[in-house]
C-alpha positions as a Markdown table, in Angstrom:
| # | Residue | x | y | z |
|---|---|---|---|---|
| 1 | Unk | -69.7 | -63.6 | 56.5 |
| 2 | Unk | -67.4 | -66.3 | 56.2 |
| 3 | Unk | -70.6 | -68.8 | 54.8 |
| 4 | Unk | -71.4 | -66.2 | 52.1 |
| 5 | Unk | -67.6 | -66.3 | 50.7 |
| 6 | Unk | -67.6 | -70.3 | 51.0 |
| 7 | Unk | -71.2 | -69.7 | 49.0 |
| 8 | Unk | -69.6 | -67.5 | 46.5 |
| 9 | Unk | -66.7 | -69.8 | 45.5 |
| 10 | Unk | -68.6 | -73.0 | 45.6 |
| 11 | Unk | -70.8 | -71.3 | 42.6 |
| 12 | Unk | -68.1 | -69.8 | 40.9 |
| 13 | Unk | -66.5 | -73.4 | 40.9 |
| 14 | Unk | -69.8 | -74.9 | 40.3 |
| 15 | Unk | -69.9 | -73.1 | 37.1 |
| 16 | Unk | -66.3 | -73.6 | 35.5 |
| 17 | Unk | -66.0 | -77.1 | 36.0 |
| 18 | Unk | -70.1 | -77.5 | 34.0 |
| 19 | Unk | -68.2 | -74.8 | 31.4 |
| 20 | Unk | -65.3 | -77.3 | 31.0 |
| 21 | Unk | -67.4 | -80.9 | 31.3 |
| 22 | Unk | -69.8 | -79.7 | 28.8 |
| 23 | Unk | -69.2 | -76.8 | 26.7 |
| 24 | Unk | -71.8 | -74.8 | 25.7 |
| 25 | Unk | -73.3 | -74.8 | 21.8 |
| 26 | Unk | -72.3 | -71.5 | 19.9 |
| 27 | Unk | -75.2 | -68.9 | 19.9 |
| 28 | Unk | -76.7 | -68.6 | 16.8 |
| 29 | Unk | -77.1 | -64.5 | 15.8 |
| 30 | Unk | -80.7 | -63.0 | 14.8 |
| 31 | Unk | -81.5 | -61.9 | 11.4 |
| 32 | Unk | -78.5 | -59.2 | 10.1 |
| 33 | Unk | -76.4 | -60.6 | 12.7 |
| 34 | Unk | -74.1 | -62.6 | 10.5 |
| 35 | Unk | -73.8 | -65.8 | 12.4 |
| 36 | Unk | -70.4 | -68.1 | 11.9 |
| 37 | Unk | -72.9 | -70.8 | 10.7 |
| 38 | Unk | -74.0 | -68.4 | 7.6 |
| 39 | Unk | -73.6 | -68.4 | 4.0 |
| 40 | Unk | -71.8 | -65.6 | 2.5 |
| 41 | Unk | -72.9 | -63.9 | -0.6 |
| 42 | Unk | -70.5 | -61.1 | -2.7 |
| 43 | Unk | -72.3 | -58.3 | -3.6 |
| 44 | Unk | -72.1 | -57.3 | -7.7 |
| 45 | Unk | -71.5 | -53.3 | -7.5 |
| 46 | Unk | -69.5 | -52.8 | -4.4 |
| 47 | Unk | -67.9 | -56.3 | -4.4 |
| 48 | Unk | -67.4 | -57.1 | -0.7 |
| 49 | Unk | -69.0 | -60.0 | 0.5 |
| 50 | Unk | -72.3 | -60.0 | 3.1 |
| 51 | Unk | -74.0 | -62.9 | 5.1 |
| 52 | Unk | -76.8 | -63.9 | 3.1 |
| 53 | Unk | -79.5 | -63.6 | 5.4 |
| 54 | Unk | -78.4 | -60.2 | 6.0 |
| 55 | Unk | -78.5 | -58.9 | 2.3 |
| 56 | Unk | -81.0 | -57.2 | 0.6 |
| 57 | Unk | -82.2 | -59.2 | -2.2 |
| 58 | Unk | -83.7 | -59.1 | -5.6 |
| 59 | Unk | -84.6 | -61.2 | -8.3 |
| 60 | Unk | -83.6 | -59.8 | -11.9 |
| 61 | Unk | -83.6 | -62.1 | -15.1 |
| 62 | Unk | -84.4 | -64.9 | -13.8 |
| 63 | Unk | -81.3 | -64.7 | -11.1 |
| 64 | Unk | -80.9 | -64.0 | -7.7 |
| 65 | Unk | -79.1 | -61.2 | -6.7 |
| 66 | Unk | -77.7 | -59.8 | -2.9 |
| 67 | Unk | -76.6 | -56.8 | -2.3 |
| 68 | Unk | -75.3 | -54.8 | 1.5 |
| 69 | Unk | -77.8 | -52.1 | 1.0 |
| 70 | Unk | -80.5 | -50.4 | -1.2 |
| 71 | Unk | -78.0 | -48.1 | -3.0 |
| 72 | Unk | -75.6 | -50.6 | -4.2 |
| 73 | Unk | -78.8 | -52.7 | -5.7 |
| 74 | Unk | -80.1 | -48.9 | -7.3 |
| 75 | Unk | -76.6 | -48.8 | -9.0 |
| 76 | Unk | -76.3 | -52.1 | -10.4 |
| 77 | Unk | -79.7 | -52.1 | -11.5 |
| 78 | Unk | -78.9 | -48.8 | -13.2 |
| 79 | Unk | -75.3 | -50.7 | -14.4 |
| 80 | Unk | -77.5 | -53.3 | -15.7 |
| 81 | Unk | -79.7 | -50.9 | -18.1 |
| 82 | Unk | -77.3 | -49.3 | -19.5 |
| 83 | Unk | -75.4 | -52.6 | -20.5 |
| 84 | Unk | -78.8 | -53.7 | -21.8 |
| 85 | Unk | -79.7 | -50.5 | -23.8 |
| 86 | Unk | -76.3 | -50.6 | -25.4 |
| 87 | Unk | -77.0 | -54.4 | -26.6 |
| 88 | Unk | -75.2 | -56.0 | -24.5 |
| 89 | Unk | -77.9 | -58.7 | -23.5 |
| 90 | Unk | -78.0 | -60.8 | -20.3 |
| 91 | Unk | -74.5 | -59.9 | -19.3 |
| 92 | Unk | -73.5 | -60.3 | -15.8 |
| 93 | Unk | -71.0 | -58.5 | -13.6 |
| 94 | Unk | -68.3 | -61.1 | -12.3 |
């Protein structure tokens, strides 16, 4: 009994003096899991901002566009026509 409780804190101390001699690399998140390493993007219509590979995206005019869901790229879309319709040209929401 006593050899497994010597076993159990050799391993424990084993691994927090590796965790403090070399520290380990930061984990990089999957796709929509908004790693500390990635770009953020604002989106137009709801004006928050998004990590970039998490954001939908769409190409209108000749720009790229990112948005934090489907609905919010429907709306500006729609925001967009009706600026255009009016004759308002290429105008962009800032």
């Amino acid at each position: 009994m006593r050899f497994l409780i010597i076993l159990g804190l050799l391993i424990l101390l084993y691994y927090l003096v590796k965790g403090w001699i070399s520290p380990s690399k930061p984990r990089q998140m999957g796709r929509g899991g908004g790693g500390l390493e990635s770009e953020m993007v604002k989106d137009l219509h709801c004006k928050t901002y998004i990590p970039k590979d998490a954001a939908i995206h769409t190409h209108i005019n000749g720009r790229d566009y990112y948005f934090c869901s489907r609905q919010c790229m429907r709306e500006f879309k729609r925001e967009m026509e009706k600026i255009q319709s009016k004759g308002g040209g290429n105008e962009i929401f800032h």
